[in-house]
Backbone as numpy.savetxt, mean C-alpha at the origin, in Angstrom:
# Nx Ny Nz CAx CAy CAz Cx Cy Cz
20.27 4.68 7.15 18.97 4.29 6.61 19.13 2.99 5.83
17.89 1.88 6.08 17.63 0.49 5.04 17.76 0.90 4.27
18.47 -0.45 2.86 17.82 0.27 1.13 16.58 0.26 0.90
15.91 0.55 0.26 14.53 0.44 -0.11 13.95 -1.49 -0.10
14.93 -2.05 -0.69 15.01 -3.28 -0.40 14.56 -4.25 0.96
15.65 -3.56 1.80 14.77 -4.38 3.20 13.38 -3.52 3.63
12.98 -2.18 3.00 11.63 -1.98 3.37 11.05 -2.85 2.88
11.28 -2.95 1.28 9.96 -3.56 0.90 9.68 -4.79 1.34
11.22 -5.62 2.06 10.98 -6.86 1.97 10.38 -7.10 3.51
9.93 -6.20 4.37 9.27 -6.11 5.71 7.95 -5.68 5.46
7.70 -4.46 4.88 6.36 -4.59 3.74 5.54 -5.57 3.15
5.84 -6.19 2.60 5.71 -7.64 2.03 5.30 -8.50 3.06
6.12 -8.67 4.25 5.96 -9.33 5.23 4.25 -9.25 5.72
4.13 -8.06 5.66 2.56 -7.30 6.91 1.34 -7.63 6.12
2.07 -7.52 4.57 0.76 -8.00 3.86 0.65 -9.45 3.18
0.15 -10.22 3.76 0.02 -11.60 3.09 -1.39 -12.26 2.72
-2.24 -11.62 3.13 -3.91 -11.98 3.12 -4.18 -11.18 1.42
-4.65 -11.68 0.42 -5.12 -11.06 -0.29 -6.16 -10.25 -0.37
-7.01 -10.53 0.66 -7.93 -9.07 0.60 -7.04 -7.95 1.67
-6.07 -8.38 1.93 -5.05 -6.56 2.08 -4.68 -6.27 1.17
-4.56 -7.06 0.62 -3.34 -6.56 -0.75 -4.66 -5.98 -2.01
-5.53 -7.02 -2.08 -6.96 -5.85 -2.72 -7.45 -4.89 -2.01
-7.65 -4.17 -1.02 -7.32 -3.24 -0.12 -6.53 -2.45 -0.26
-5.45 -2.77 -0.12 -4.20 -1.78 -0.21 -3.74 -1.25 -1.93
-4.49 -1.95 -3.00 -4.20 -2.04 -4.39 -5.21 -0.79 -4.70
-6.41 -0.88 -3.98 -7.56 0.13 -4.35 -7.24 0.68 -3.54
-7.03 0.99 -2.16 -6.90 2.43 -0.92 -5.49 3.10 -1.21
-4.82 2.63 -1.90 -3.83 3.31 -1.93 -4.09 4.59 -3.08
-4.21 4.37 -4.50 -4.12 5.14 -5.31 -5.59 6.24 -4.76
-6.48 5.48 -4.18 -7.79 6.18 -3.47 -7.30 7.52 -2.67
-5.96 7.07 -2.30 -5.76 8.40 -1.04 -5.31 9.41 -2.14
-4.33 8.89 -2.76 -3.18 9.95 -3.70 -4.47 10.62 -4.73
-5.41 9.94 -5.07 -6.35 10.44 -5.79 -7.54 12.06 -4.64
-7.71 11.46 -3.45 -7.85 12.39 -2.68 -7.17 13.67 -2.34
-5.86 13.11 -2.24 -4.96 14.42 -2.14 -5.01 15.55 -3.36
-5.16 14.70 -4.62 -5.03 15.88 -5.66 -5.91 16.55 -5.38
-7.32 15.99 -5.37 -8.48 16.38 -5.48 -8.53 18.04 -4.13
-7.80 17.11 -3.06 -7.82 18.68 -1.92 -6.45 19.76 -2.83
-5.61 19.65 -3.03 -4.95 20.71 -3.58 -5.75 21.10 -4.53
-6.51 20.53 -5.73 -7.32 21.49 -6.31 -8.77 21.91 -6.17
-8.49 22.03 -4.57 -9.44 22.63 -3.89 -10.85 21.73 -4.02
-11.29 20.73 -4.40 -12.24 19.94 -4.44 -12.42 19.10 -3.16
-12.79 19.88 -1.93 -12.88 19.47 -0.94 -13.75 18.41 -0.51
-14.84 18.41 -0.88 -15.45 17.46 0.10 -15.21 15.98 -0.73
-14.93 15.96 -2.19 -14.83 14.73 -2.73 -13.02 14.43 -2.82
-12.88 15.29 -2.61 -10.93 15.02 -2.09 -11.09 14.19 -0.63
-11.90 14.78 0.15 -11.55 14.42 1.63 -12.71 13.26 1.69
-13.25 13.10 1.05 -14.54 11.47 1.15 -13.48 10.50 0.65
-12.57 10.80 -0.79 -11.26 9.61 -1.00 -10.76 9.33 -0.32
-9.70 10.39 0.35 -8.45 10.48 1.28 -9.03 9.53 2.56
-10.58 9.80 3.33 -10.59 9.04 4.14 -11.36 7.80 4.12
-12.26 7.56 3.03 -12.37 6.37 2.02 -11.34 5.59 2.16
-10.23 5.53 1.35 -8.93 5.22 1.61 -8.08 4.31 2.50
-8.13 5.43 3.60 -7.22 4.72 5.06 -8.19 3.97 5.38
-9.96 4.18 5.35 -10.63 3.39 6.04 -10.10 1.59 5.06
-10.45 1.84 3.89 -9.72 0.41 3.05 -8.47 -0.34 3.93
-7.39 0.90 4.15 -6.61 0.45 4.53 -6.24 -0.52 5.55
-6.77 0.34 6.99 -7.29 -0.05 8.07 -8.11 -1.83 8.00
-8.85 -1.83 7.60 -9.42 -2.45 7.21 -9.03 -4.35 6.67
-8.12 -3.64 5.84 -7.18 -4.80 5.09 -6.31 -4.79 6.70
-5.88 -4.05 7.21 -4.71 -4.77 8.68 -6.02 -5.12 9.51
-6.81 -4.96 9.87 -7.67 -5.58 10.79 -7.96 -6.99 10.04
-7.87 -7.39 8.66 -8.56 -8.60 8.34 -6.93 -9.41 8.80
-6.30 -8.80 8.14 -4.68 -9.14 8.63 -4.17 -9.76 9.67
-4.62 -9.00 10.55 -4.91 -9.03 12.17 -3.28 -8.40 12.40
-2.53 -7.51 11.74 -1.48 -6.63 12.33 -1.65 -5.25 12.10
-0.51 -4.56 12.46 -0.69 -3.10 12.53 -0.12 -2.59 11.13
-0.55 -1.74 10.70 0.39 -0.81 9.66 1.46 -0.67 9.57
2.27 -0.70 8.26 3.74 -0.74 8.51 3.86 0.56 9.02
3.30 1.66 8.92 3.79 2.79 8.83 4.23 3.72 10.30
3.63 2.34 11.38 3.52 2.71 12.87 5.05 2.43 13.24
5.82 1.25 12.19 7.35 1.64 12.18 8.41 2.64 11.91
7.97 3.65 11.12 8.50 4.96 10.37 7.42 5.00 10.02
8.11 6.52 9.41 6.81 7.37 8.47 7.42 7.00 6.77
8.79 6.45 6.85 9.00 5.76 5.19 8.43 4.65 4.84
7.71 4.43 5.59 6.21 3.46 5.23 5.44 4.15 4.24
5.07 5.37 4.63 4.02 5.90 3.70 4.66 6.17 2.38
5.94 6.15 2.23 6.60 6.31 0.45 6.79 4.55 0.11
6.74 3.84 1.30 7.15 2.22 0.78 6.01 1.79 0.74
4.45 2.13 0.94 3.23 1.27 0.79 3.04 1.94 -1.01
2.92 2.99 -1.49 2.83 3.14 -3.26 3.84 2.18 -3.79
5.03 2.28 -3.25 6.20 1.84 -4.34 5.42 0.38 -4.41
5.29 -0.39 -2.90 5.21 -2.30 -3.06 3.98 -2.08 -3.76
2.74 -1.13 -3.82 1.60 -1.52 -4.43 1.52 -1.59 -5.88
2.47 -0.46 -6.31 3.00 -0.64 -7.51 3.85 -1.66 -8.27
4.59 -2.35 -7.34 5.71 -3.13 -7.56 4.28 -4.72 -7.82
3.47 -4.70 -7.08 3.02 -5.46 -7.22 2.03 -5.78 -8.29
1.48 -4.45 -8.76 0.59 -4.63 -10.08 1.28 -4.90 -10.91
2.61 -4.35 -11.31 3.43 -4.55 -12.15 3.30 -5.95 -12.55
4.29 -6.66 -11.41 4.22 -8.08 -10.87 3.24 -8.91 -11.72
2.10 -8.39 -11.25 0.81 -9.28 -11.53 0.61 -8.83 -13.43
0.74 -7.58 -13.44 0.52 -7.70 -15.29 1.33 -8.46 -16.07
2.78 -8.86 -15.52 3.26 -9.38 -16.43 3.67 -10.74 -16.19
2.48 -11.43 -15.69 2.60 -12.78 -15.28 3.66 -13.42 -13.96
3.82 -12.27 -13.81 4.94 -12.83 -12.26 4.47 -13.45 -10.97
5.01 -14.50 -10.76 4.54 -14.95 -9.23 4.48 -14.23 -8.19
3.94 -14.03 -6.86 4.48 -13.41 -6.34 5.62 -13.59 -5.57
6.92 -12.87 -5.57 8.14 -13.06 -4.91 8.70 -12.97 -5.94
8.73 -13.25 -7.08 9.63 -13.65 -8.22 10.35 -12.60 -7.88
10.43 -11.49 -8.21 12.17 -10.63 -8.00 12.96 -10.50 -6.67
12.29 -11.22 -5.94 12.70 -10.97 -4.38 13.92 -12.27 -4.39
15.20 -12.23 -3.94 16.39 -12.78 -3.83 15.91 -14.30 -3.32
15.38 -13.82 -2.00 14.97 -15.04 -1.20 13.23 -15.62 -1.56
12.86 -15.37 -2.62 11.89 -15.96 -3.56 9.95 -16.20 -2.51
10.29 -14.49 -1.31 9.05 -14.47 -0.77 8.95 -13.28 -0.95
């Protein structure tokens, strides 16, 4: 298996349009927010997030004009939270984007 490293840094790659990355910043926590919502049984507003969500998602790769990372593996779906996270981070504390990335993209 890659380190988490070359995921993210192929990750990174798929998303370069900023309305994916605003897309993927709001559809992401949208899904994980759905999911709780169906384990505690709050179905129909669990499952309006969850597919709320991918539709964002979707969405941001169609403006993109590529496919989902996740049609490469399914460790896409644990590497799209981590980079979305990695990236708010990023952005709160004044970071460019790339700044921690070796090769500075």
């Amino acid at each position: 298996m890659a380190p988490l490293s070359q995921y993210m840094s192929q990750y990174d790659h798929k998303h370069n349009s900023p309305w994916n990355k605003l897309l993927h910043a709001v559809g992401i926590p949208v899904i994980f927010a759905g999911i709780v919502l169906l384990i505690l049984l709050r179905w129909k507003l669990g499952l309006a997030l969850f597919v709320g969500g991918w539709v964002m998602l979707l969405l941001g790769h169609r403006i993109e004009g590529n496919k989902p990372a996740f049609f490469q593996g399914p460790v896409y779906f644990l590497v799209g939270p981590i980079w979305v996270a990695k990236e708010m981070f990023d952005a709160l504390r004044g970071r460019p984007h790339g700044a921690n990335s070796p090769h500075g993209n």
